[in-house]
C-alpha positions as CSV (number, residue, x, y, z in Angstrom):
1,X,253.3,-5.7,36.0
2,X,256.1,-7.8,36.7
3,X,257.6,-7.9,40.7
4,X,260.1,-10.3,40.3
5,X,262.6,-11.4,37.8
6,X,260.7,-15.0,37.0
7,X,257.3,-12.7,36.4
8,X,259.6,-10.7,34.1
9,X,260.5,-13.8,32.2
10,X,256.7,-14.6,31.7
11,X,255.9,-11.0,31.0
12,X,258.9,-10.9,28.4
13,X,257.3,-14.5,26.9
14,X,254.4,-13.2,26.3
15,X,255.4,-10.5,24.4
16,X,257.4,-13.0,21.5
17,X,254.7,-15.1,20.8
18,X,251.9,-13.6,18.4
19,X,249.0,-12.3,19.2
20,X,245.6,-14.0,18.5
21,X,245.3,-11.3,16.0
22,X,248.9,-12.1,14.5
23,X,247.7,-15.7,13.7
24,X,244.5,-14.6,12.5
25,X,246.5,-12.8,9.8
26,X,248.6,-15.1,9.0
27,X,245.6,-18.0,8.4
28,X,244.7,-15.6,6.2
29,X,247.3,-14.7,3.8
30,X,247.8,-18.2,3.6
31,X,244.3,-18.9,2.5
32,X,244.7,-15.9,0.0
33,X,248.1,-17.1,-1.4
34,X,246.4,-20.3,-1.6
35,X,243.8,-19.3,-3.5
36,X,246.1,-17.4,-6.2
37,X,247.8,-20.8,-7.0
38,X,245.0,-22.4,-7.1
39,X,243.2,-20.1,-9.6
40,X,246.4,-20.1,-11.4
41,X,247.5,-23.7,-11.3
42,X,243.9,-25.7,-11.7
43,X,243.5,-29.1,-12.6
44,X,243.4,-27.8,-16.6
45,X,247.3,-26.5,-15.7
46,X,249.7,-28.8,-16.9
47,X,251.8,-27.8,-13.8
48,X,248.8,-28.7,-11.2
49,X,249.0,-27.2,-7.6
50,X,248.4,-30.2,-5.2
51,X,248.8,-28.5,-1.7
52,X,249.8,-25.4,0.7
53,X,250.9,-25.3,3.9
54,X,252.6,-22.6,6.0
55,X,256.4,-24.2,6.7
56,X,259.3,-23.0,8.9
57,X,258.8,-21.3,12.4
58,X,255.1,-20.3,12.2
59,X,254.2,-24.4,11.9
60,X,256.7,-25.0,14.3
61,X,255.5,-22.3,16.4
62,X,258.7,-21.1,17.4
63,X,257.9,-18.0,15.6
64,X,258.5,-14.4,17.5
65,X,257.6,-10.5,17.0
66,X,257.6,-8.8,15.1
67,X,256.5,-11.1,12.4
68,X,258.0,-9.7,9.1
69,X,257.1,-12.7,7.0
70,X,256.1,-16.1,6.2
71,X,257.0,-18.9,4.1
72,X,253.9,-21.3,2.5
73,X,254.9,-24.4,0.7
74,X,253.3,-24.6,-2.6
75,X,253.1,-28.4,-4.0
76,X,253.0,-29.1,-7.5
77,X,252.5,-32.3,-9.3
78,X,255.7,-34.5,-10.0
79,X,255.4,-33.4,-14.1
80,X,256.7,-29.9,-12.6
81,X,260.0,-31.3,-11.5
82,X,260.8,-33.4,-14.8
83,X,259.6,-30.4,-17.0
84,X,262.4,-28.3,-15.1
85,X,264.4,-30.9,-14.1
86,X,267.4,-29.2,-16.1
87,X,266.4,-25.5,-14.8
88,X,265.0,-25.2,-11.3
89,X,264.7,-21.4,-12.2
90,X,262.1,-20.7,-15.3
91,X,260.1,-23.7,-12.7
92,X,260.7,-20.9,-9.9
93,X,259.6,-18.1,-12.5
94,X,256.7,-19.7,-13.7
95,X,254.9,-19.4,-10.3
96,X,256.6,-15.4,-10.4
97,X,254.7,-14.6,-13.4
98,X,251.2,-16.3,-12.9
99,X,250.9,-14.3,-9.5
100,X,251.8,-11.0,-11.0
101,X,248.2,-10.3,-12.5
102,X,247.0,-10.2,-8.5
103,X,246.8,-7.2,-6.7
104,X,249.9,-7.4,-4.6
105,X,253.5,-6.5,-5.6
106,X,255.0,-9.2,-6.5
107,X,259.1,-8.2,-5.8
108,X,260.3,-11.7,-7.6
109,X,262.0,-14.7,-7.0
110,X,264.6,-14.6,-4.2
111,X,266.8,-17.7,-5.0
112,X,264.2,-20.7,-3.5
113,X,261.2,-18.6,-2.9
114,X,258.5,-16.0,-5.0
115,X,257.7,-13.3,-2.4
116,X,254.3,-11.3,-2.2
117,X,255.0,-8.4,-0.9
118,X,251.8,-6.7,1.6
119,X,251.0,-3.2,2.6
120,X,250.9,-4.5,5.8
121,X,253.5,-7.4,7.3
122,X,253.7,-10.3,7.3
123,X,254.6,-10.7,3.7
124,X,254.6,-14.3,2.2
125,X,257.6,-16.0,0.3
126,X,256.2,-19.0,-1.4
127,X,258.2,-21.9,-1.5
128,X,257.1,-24.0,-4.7
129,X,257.7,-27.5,-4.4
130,X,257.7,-31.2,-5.6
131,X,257.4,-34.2,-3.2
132,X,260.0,-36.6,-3.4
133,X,258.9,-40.4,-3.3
134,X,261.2,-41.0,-0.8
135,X,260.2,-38.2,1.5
136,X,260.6,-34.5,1.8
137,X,260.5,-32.1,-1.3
138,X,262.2,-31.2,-4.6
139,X,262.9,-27.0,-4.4
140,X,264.7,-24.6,-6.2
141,X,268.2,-23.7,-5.0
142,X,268.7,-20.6,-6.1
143,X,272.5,-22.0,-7.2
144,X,273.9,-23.0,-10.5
145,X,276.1,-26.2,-11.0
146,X,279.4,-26.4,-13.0
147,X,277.3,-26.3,-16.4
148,X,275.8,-23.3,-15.3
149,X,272.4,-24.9,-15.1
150,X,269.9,-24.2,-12.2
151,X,270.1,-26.6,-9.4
152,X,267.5,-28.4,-7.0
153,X,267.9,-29.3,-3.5
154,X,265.9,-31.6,-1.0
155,X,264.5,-30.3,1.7
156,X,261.6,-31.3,4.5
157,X,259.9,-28.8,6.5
158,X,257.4,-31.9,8.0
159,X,260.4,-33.9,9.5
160,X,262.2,-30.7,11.0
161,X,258.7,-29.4,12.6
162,X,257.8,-33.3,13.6
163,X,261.8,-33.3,15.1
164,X,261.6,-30.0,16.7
165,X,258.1,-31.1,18.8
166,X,259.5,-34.6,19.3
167,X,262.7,-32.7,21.1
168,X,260.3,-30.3,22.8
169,X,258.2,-33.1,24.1
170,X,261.6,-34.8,25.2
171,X,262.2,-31.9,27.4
172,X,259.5,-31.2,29.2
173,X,258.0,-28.5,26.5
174,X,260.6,-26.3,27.9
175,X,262.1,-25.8,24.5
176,X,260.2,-23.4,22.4
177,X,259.9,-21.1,25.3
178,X,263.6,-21.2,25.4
179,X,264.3,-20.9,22.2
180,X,262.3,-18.0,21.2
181,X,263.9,-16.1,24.0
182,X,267.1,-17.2,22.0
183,X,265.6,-16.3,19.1
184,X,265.3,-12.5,20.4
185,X,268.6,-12.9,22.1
186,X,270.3,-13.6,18.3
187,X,268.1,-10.4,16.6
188,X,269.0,-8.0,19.3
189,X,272.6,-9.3,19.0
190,X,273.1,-9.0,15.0
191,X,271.8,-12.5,13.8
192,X,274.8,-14.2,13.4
193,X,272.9,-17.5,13.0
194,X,269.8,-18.8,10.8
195,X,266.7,-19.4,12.6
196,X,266.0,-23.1,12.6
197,X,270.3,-23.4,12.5
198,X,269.4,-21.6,16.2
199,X,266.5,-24.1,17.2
200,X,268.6,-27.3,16.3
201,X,271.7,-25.7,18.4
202,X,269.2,-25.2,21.3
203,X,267.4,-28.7,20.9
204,X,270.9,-30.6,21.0
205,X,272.5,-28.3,23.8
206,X,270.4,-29.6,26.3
207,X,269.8,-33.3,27.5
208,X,267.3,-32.3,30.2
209,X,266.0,-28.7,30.4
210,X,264.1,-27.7,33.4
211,X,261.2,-24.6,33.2
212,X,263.9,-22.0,34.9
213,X,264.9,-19.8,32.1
214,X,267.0,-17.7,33.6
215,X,269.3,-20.9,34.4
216,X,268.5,-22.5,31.2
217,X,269.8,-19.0,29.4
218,X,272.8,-18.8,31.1
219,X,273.4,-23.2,30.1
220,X,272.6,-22.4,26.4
221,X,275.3,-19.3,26.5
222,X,277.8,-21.2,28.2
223,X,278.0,-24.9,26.5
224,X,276.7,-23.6,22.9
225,X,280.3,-23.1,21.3
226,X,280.3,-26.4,21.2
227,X,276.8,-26.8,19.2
228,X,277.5,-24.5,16.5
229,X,277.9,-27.3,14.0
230,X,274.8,-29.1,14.2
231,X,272.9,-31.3,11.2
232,X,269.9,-30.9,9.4
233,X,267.5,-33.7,11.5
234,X,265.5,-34.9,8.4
235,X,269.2,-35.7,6.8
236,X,268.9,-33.4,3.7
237,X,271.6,-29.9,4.4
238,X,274.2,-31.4,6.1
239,X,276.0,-29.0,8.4
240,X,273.2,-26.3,9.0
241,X,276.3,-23.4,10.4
242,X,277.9,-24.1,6.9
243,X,276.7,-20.9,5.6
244,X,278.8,-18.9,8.3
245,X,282.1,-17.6,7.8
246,X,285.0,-17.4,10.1
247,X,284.2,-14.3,11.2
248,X,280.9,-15.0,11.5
249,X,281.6,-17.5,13.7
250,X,283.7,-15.7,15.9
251,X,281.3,-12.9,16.3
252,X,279.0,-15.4,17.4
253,X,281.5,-16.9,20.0
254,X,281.9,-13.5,21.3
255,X,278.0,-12.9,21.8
256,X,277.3,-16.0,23.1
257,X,280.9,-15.3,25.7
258,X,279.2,-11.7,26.5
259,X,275.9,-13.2,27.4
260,X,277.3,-15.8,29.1
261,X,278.8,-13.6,31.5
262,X,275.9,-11.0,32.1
263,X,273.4,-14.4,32.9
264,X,275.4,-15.3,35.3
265,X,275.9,-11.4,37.2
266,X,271.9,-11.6,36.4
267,X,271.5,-14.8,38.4
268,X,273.9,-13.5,41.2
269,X,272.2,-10.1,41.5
270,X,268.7,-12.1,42.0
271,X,269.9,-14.3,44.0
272,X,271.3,-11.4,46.4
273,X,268.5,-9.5,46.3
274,X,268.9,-6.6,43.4
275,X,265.8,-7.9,41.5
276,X,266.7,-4.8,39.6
277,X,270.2,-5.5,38.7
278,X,269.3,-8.5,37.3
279,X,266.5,-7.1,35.3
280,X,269.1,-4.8,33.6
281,X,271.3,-7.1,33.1
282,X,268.6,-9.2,31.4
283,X,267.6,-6.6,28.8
284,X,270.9,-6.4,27.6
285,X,270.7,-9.7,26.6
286,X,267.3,-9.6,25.5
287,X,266.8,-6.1,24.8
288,X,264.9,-3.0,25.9
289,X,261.3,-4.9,25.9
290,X,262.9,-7.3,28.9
291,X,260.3,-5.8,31.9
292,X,262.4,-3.6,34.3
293,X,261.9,-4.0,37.7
């Protein structure tokens, strides 16, 4: 039970990451998805699975609760791109239809990704893929171009974890802590922004970051305006806010203005004394699993 407001930060720390548990599930439905491509797409298929691995915040373990899903790269042999080179879709559908004889609902194909949908969370959206010679992955967009075919994008999950952990190591490994606090801070406030959009703004806010995260809260609130558009670090999306709207954006300004202000009467209360002020302060930015005091 937390005493003081730095306890309460640990407490509340403890509480995003997942538990042993947690992880053991999610080694596991990536073990089963793995095996239902690999039964599907064998070395007979003439659209051969090479590899899986679990992508996005749970390998760059900036993942927080509750954990609704997670997204496994599934790599197939370069013959998969040129067979769809013209229709990134009936590629995406293909993998949709050979999992649908397993016994979990499959709900489809969400644009880039086939998702299997559990009794029990996490699901897994599968992200089939082709490596690129020149690094990172063919996917599926999920767009069409001007001749209404189906488009592929580049992408590369291994650079952005690699950059993320470079970043973290950079500063101190105060990072991930931070930014999964962030990461609840941007749920409880109507996730304006994408997750790894979020860890990018967070890695290039800060050019030293120091293990107080009350102060390191209040810094990211304050100077993050100006971080909003940030690029993809392995060179592949461009602008990574260019899915917001105006509005969006100003929504975002506002939350990041409102916590800004509430940090700092949180630091102020602590610092005179009203450990419990400051707590309640905290959990409106955080929300109602922030330890009271």
């Amino acid at each position: 039970m937390a005493s003081t407001v730095p306890q309460a930060f640990d407490e509340f720390e403890a509480k995003l990451r997942p538990t042993d548990n947690q992880r053991a599930r999610i080694a596991d439905r990536r073990r089963v998805t793995a095996g239902y491509l690999s039964e599907s797409f064998g070395a007979s298929s003439d659209m051969q699975l090479l590899s899986t691995k679990v992508i996005g915040s749970t390998d760059r373990d900036t993942i927080i609760r509750p954990i609704d899903d997670i997204d496994v790269l599934a790599v197939f042999e370069d013959e998969a791109f040129y067979n769809y080179q013209s229709d990134s879709r009936k590629f995406l559908y293909r993998v949709r239809d050979a999992l649908s004889k397993y016994r979990v609902k499959v709900v489809g194909a969400r644009g880039q990704a086939v998702r299997l949908f559990y009794d029990a969370e996490p699901h897994v959206d599968i992200v089939p893929a082709v490596k690129r010679d020149s690094g990172g992955y063919f996917i599926p967009s999920g767009e069409t171009d001007w001749l209404g075919r189906h488009k592929w994008i580049t992408t590369d999950p291994d650079e952005h974890a690699r950059w993320i952990s470079s970043q973290n190591s950079a500063l101190g490994s105060n990072l991930k802590p931070l930014i999964r606090l962030l990461k609840r801070w941007n749920r409880v406030h109507s996730s304006h922004v994408r997750s790894f959009h979020l860890e990018v703004m967070a890695a290039e806010t800060f050019g030293t970051l120091g293990s107080n995260r009350r102060s390191a809260s209040q810094k990211f609130f304050e100077w993050a305006g100006e971080k909003i558009s940030v690029k993809d670090p392995a060179g592949h999306s461009g602008d990574l806010s260019s899915y917001m709207t105006w509005y969006t954006r100003a929504q975002f300004r506002t939350s990041l203005d409102a916590a800004n202000k509430r940090a700092k009467q949180a630091i102020a209360a602590e610092d005179a004394g009203n450990r419990a002020e400051a707590a309640r302060l905290w959990r409106i930015i955080y929300g109602p699993e922030f330890p009271a005091l």
